[in-house]
N, CA, C and O atoms as CSV, one atom per row, in Angstrom:
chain,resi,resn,atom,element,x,y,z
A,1,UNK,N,N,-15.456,-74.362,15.333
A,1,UNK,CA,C,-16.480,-73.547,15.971
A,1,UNK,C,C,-17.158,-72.690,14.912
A,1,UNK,O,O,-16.508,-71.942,14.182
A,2,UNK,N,N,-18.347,-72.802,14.852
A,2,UNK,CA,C,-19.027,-71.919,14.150
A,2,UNK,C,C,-19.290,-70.409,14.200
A,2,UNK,O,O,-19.668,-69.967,15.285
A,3,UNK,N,N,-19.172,-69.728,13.384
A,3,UNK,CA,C,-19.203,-68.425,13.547
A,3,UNK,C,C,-20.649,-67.878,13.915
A,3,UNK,O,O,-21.571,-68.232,13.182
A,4,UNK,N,N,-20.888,-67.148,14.858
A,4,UNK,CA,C,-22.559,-66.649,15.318
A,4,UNK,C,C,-23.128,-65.745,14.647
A,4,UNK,O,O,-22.570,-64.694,14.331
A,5,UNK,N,N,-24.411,-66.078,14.325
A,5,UNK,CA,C,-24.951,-65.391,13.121
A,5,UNK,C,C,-25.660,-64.005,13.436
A,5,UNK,O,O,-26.195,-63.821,14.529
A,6,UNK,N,N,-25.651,-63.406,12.821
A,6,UNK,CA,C,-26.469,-62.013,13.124
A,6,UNK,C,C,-27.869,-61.739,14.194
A,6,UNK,O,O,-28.222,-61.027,15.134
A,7,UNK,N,N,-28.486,-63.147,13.074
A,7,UNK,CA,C,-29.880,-63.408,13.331
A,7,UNK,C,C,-30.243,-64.208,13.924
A,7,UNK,O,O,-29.706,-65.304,13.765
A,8,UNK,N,N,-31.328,-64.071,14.897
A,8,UNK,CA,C,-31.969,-65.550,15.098
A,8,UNK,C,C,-32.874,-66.022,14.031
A,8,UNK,O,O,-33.124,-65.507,12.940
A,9,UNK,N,N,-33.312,-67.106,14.571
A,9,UNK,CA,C,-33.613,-67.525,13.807
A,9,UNK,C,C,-35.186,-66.909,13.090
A,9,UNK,O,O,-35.267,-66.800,11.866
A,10,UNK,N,N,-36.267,-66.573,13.913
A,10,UNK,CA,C,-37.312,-65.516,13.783
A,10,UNK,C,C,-36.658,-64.057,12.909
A,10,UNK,O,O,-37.385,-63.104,12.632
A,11,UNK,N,N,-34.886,-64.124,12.488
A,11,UNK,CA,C,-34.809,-63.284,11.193
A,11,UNK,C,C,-34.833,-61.670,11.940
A,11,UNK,O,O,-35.133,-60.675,11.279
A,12,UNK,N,N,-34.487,-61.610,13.332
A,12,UNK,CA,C,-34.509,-60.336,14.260
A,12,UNK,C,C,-32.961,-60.360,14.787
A,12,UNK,O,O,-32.220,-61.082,15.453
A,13,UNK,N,N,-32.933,-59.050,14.032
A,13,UNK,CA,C,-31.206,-58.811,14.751
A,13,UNK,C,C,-30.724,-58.800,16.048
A,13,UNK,O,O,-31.397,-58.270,16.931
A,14,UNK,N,N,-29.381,-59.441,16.349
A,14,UNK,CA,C,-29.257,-59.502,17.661
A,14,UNK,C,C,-29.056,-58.461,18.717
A,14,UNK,O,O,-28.224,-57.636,18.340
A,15,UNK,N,N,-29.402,-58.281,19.588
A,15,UNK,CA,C,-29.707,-57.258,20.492
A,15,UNK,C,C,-28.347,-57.125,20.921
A,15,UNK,O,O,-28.352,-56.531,21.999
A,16,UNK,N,N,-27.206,-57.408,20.563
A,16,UNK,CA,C,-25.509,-56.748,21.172
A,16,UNK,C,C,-24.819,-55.993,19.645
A,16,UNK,O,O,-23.877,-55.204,19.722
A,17,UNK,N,N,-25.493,-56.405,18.226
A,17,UNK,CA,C,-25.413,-55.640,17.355
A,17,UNK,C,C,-26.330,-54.557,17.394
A,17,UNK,O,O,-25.903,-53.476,16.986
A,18,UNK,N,N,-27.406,-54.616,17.766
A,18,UNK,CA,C,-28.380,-53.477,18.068
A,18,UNK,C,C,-27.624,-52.175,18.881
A,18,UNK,O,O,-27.328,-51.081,18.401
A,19,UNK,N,N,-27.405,-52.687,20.330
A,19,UNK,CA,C,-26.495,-51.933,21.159
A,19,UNK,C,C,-25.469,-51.435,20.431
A,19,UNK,O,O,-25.330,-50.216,20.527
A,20,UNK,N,N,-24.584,-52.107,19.618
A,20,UNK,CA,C,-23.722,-51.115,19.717
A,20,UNK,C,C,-23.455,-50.178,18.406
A,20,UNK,O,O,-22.531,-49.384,18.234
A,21,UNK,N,N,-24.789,-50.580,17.328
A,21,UNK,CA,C,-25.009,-49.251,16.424
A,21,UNK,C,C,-25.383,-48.168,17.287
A,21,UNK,O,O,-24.715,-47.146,17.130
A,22,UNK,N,N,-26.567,-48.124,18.435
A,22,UNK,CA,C,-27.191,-47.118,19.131
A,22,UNK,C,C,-25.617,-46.264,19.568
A,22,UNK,O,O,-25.223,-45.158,19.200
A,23,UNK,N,N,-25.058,-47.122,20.343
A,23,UNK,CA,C,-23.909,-46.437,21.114
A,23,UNK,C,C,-23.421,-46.000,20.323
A,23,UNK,O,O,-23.245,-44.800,20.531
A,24,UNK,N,N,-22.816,-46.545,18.831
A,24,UNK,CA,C,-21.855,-45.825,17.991
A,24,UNK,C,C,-23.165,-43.700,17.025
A,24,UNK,O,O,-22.922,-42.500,16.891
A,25,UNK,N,N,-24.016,-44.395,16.805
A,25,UNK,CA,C,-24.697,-43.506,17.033
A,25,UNK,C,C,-25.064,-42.236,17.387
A,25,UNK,O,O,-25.313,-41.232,16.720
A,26,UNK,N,N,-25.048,-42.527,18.881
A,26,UNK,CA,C,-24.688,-41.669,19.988
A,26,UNK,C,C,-23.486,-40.974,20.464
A,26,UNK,O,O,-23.538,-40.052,21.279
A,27,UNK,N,N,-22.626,-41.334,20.053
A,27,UNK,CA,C,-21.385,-40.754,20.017
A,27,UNK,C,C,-21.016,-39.818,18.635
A,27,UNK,O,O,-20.373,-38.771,18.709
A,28,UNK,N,N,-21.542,-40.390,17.364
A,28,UNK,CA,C,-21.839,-39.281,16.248
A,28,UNK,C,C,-22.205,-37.870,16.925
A,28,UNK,O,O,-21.615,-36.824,17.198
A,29,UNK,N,N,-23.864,-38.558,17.084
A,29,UNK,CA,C,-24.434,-36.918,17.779
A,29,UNK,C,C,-24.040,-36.307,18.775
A,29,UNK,O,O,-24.465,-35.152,18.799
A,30,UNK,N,N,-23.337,-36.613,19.708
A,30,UNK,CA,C,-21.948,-35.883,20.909
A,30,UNK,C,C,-20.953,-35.472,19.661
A,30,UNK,O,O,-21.013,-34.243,19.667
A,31,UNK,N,N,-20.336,-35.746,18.916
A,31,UNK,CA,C,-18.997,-35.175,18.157
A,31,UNK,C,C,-19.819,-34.242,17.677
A,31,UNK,O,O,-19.532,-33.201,18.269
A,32,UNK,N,N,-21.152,-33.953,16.518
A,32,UNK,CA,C,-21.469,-33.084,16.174
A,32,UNK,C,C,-22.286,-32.363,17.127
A,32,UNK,O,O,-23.000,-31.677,16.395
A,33,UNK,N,N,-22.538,-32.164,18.067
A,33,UNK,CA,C,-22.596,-31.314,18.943
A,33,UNK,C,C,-21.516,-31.059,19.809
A,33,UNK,O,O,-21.678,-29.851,19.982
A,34,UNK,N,N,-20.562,-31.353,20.447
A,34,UNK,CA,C,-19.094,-31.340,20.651
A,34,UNK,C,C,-18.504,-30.038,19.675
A,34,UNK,O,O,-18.317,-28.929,20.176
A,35,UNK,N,N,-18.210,-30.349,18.078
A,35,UNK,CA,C,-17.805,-29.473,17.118
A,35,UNK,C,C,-18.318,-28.188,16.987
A,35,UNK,O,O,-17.701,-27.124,16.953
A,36,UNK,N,N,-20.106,-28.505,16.882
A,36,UNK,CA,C,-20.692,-27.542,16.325
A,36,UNK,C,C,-20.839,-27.322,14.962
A,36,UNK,O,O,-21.095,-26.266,14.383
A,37,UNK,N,N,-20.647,-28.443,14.509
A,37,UNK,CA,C,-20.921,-28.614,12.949
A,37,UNK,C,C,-22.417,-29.641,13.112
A,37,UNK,O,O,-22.803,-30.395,14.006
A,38,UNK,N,N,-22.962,-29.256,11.851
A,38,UNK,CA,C,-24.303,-29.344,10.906
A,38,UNK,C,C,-23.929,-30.579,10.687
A,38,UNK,O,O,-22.721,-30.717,10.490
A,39,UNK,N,N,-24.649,-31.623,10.656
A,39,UNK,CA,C,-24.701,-32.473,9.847
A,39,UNK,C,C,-25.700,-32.530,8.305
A,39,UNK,O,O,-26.908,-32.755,8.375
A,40,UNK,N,N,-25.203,-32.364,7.359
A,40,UNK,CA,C,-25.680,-31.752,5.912
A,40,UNK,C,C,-26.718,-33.208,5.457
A,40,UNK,O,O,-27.477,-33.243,4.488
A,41,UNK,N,N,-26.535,-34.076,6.232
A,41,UNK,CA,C,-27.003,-35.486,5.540
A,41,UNK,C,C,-27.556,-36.350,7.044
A,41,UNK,O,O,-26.688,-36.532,7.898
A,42,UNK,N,N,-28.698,-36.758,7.275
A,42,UNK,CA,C,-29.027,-37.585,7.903
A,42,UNK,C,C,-28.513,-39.217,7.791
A,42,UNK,O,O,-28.874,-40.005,6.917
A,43,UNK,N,N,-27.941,-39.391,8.473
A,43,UNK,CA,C,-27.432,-41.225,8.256
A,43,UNK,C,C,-28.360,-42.270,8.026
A,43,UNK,O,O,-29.266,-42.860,8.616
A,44,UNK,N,N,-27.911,-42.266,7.190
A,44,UNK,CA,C,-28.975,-43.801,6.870
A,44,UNK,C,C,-29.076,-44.812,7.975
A,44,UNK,O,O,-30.171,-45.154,8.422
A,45,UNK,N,N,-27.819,-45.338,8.462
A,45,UNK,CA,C,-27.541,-45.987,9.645
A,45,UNK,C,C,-26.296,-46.204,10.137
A,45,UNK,O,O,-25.402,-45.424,9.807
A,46,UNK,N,N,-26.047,-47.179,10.919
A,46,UNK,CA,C,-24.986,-47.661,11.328
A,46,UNK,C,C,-24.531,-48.917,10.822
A,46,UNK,O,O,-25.283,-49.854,11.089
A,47,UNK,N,N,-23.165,-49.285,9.945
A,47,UNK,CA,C,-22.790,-50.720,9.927
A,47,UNK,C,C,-21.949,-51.451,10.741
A,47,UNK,O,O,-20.787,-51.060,10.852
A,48,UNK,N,N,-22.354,-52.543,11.397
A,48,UNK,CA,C,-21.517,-52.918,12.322
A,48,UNK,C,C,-21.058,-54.485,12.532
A,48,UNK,O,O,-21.830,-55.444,12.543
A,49,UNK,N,N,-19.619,-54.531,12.697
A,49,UNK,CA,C,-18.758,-56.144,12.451
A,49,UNK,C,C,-19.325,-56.643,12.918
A,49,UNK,O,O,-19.978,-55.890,13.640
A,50,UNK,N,N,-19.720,-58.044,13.096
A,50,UNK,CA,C,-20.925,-58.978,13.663
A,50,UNK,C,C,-19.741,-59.802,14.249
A,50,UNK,O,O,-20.198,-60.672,14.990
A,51,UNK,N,N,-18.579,-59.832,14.191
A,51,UNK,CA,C,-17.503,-60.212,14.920
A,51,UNK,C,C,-16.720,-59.666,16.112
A,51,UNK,O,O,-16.301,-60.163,17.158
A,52,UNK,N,N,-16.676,-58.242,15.459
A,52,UNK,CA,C,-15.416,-57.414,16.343
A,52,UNK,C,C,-16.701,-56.515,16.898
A,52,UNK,O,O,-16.295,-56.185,18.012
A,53,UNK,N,N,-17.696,-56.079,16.782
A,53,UNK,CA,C,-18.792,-54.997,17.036
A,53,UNK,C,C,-18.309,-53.459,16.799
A,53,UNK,O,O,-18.810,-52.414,17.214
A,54,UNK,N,N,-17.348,-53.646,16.119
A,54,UNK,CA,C,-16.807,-52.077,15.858
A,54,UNK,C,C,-18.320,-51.797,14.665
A,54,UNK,O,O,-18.985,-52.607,14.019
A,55,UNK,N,N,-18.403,-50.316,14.790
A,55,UNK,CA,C,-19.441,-49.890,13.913
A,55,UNK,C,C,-18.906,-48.609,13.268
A,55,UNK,O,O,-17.798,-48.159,13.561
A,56,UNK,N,N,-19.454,-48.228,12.676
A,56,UNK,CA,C,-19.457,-47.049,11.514
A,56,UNK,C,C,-20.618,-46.353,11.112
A,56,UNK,O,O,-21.463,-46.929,10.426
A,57,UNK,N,N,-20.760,-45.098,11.487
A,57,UNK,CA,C,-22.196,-44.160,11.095
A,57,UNK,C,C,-21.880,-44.149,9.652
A,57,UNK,O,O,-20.790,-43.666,9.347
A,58,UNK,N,N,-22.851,-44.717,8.456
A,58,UNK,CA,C,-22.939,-44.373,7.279
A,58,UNK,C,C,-24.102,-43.084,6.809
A,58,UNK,O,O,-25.283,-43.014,7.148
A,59,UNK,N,N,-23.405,-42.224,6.016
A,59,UNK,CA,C,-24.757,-41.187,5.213
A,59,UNK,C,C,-24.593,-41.480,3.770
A,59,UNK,O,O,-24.574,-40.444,3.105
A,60,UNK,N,N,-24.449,-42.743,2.966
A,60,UNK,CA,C,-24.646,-43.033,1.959
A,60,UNK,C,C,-24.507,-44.533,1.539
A,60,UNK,O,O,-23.546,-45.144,2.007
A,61,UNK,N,N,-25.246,-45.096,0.822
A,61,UNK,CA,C,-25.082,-46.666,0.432
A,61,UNK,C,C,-23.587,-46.901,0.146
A,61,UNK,O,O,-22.824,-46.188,-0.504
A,62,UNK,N,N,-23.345,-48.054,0.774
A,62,UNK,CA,C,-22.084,-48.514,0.479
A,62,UNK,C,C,-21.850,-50.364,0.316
A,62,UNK,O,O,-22.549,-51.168,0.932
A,63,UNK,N,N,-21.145,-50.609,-0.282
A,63,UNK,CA,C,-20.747,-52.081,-0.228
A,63,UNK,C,C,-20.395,-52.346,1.268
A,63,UNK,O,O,-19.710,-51.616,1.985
A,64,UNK,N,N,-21.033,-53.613,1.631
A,64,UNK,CA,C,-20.656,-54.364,3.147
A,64,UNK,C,C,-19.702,-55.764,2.803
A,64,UNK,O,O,-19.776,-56.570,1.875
A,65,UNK,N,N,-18.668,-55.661,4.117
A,65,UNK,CA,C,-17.713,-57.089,4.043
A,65,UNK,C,C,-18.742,-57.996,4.501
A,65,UNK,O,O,-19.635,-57.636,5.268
A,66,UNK,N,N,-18.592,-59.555,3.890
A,66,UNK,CA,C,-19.018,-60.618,4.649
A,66,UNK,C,C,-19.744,-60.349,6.024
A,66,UNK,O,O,-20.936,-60.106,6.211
A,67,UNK,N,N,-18.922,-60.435,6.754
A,67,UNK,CA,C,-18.992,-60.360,8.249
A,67,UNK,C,C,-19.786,-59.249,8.314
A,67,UNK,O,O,-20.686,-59.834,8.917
A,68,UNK,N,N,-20.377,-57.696,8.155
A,68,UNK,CA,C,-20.775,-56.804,8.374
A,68,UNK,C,C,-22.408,-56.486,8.338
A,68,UNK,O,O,-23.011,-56.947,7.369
A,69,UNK,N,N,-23.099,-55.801,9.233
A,69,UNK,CA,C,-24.882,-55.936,9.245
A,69,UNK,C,C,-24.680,-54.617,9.113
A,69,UNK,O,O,-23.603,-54.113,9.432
A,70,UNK,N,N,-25.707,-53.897,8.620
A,70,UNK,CA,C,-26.539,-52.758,8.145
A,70,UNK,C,C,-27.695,-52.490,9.333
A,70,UNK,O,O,-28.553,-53.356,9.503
A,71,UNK,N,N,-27.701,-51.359,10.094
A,71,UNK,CA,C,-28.629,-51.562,11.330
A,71,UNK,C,C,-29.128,-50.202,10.866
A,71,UNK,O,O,-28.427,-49.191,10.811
A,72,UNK,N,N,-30.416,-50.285,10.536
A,72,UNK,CA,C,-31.257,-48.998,9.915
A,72,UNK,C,C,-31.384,-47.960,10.946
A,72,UNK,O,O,-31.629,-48.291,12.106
A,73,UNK,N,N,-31.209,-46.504,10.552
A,73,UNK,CA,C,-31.620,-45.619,11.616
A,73,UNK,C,C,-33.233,-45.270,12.503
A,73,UNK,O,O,-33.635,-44.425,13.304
A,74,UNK,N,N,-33.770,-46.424,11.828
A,74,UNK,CA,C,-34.818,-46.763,12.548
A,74,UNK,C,C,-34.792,-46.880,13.994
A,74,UNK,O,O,-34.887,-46.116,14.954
A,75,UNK,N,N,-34.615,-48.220,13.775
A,75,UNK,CA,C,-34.145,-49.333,14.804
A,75,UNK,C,C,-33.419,-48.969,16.106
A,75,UNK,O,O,-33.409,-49.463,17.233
A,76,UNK,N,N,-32.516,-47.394,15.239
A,76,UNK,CA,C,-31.997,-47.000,17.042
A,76,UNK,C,C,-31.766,-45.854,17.497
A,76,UNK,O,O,-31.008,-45.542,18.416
A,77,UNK,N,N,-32.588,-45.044,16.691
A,77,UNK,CA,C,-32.999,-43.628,16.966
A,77,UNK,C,C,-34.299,-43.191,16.854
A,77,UNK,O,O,-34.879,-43.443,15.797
A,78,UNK,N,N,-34.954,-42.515,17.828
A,78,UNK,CA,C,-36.227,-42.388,17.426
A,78,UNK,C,C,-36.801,-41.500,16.287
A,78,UNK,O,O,-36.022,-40.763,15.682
A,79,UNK,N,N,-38.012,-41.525,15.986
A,79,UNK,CA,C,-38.029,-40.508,14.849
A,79,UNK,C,C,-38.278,-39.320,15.158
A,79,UNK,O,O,-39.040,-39.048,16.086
A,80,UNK,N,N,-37.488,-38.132,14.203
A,80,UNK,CA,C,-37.390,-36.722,15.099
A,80,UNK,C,C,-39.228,-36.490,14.119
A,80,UNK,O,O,-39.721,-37.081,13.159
A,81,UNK,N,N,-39.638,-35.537,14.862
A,81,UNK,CA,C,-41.223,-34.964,15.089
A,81,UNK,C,C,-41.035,-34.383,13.990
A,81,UNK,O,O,-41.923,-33.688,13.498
């Protein structure tokens, strides 16, 4: 069985990796509002397993595993004014 690719083929990320950077995301900004701590660094984005869909808020470039997509904070936050 072949492993399912990120992309279709039009090269547009798939909309269940999309979902669940937003969600992981969104749960960032609940903990730091939750805490009450600053976030000192805007996130670049979210990286997330294209297998398992676990994700990770990144605020700095990092090396990605195989398996792992880079979902820009574009893509799933709007832009603040």
């Amino acid at each position: 069985m072949r492993e399912p690719t990120p992309r279709d083929p039009a090269g547009v990320l798939q909309p269940i990796l999309i979902r669940a950077a937003r969600d992981c995301y969104q749960i960032y900004l609940q903990d730091l509002e939750r805490t009450g701590q600053s976030s000192t660094a805007r996130p670049l984005g979210v990286v997330v397993d294209r297998v398992s869909h676990r994700a990770r808020t990144i605020v700095r470039p990092q090396p990605l595993l195989p398996q792992e997509r880079f979902i820009p904070l574009n893509l799933i936050a709007p832009i603040d004014g």
